[in-house]
N, CA and C atoms as an extended XYZ file, in Angstrom:
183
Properties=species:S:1:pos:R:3:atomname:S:1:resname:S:1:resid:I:1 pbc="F F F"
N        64.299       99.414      106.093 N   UNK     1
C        65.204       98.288      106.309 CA  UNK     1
C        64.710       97.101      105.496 C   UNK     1
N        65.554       96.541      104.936 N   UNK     2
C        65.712       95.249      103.847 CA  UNK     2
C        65.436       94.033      104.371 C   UNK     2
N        64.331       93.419      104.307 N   UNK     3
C        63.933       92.121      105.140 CA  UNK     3
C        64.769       90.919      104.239 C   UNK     3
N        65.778       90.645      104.964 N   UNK     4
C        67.439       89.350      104.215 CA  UNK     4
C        66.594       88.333      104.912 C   UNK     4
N        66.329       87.029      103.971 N   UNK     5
C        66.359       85.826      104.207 CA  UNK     5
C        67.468       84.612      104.404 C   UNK     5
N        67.207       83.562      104.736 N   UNK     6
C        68.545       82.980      104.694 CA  UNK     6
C        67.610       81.483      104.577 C   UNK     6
N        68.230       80.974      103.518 N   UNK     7
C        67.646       79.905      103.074 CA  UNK     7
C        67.842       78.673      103.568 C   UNK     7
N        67.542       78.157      104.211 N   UNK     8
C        67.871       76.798      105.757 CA  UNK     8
C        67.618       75.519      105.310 C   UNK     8
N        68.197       74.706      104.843 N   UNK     9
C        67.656       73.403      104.446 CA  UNK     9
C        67.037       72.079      105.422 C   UNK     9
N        66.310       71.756      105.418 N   UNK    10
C        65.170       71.059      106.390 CA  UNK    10
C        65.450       69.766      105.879 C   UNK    10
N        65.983       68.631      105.158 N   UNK    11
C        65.692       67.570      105.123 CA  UNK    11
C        66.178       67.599      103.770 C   UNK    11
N        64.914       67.389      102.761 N   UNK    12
C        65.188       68.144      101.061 CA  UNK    12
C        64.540       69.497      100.962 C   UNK    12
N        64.247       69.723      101.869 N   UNK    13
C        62.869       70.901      101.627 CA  UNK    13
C        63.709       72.322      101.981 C   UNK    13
N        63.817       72.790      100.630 N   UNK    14
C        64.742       74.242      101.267 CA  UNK    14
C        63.790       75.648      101.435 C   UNK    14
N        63.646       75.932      102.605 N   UNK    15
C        62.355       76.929      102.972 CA  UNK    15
C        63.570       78.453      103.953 C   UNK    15
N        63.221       79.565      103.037 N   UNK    16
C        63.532       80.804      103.999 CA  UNK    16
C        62.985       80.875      105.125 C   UNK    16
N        64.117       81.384      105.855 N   UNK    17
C        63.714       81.939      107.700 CA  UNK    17
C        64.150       83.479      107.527 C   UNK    17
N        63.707       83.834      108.642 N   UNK    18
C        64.425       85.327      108.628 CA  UNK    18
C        65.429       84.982      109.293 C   UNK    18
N        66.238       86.134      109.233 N   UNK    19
C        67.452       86.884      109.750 CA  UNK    19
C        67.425       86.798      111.547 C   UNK    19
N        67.900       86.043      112.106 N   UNK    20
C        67.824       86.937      113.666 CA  UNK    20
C        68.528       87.841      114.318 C   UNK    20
N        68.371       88.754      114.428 N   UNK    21
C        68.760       89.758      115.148 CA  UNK    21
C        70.260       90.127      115.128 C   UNK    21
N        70.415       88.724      115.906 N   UNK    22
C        72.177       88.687      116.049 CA  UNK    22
C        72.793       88.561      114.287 C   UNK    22
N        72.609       87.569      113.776 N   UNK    23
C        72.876       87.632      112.407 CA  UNK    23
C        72.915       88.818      111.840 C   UNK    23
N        71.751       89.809      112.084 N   UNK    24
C        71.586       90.751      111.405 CA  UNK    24
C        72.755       92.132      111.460 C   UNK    24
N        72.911       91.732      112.594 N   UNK    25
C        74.031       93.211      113.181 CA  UNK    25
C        75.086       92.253      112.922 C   UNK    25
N        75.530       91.289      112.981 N   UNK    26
C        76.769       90.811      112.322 CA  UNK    26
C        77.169       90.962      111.135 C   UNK    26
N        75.830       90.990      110.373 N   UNK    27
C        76.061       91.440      108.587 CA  UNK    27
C        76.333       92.798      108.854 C   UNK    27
N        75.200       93.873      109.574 N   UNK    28
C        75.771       95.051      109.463 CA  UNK    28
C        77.255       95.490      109.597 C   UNK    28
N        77.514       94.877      111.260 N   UNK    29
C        79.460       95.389      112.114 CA  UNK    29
C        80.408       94.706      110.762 C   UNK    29
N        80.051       93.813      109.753 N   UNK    30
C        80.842       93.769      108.981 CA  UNK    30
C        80.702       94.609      107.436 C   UNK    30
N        79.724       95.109      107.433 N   UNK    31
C        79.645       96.043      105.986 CA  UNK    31
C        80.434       97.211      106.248 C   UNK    31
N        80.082       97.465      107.749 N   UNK    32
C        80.485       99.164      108.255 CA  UNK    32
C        81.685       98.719      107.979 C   UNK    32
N        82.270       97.699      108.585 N   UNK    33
C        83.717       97.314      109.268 CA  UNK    33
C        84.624       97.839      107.310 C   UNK    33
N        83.854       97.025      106.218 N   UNK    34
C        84.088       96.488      105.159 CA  UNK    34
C        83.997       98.556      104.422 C   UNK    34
N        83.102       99.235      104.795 N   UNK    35
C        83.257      100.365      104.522 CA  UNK    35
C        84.492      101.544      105.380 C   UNK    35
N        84.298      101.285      106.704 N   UNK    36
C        85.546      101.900      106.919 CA  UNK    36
C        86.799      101.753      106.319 C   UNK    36
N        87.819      100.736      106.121 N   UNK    37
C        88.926      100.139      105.927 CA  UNK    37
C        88.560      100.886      104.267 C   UNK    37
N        87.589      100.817      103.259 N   UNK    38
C        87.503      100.958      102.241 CA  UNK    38
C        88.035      102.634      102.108 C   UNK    38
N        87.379      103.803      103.245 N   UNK    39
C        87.346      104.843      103.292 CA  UNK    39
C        88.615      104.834      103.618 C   UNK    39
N        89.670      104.480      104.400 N   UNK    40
C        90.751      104.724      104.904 CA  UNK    40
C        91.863      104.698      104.211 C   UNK    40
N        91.494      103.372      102.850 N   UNK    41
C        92.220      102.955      101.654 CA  UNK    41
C        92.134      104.894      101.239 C   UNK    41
N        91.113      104.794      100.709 N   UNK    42
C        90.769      106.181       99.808 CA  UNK    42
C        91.496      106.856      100.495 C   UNK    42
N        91.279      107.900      101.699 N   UNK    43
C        92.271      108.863      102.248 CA  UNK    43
C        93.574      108.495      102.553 C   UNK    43
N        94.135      107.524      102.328 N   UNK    44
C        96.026      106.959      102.330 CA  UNK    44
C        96.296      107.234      100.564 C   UNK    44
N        94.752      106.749      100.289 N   UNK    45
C        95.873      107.048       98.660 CA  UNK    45
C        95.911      108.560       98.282 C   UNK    45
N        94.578      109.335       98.132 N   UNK    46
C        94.386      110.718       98.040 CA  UNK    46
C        95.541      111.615       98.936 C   UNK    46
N        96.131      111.331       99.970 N   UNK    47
C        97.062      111.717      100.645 CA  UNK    47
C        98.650      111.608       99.779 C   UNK    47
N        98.933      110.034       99.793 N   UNK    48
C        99.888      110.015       98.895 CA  UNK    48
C        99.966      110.952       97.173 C   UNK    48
N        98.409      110.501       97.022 N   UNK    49
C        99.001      111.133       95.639 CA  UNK    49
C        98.952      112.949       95.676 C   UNK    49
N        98.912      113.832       96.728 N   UNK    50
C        99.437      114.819       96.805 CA  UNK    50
C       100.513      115.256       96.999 C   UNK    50
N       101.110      114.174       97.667 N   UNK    51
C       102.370      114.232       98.275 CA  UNK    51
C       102.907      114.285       97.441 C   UNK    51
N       103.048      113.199       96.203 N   UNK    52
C       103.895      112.909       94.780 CA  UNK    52
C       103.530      114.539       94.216 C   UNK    52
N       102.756      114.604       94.013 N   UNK    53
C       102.469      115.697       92.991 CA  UNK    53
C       102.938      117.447       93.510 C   UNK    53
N       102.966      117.333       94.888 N   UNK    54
C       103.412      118.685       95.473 CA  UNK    54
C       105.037      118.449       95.294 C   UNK    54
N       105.333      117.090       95.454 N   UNK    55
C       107.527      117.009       95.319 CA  UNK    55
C       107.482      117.434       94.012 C   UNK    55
N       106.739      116.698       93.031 N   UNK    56
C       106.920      116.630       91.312 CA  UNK    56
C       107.137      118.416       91.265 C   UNK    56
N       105.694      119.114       91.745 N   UNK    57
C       105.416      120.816       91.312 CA  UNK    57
C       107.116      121.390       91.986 C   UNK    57
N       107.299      121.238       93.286 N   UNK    58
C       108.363      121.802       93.910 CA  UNK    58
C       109.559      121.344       93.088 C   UNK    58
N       109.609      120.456       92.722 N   UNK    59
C       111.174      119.923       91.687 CA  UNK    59
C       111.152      120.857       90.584 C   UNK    59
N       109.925      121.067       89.959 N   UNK    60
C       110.181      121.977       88.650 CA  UNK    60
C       110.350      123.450       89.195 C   UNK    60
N       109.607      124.091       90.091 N   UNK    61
C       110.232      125.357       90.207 CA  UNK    61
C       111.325      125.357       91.364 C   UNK    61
């Protein structure tokens, strides 16, 4: 696991903190979130474009 900083500004003095916990699974529930929807794109289009291509094959014979 990837130790993420987050850079906190103090006054002028800009010094890294870590990540807490909660932050941390909030970045995660949104990457997953950001990968599902991505995967779902993919199988709606891979779906459609069989669909086109099985009418296209069936039209010619």
């Amino acid at each position: 696991m990837t130790e993420e900083f987050i850079i906190e500004r103090k006054g002028s003095v800009l010094r890294p903190r870590r990540k807490s916990v909660l932050e941390e699974s909030i970045t995660e529930i949104k990457s997953t979130e950001q990968r599902f929807s991505l995967n779902v794109f993919i199988v709606i289009m891979l779906i459609l474009v069989t669909m086109g291509c099985l009418r296209f094959m069936l039209n010619i014979f």
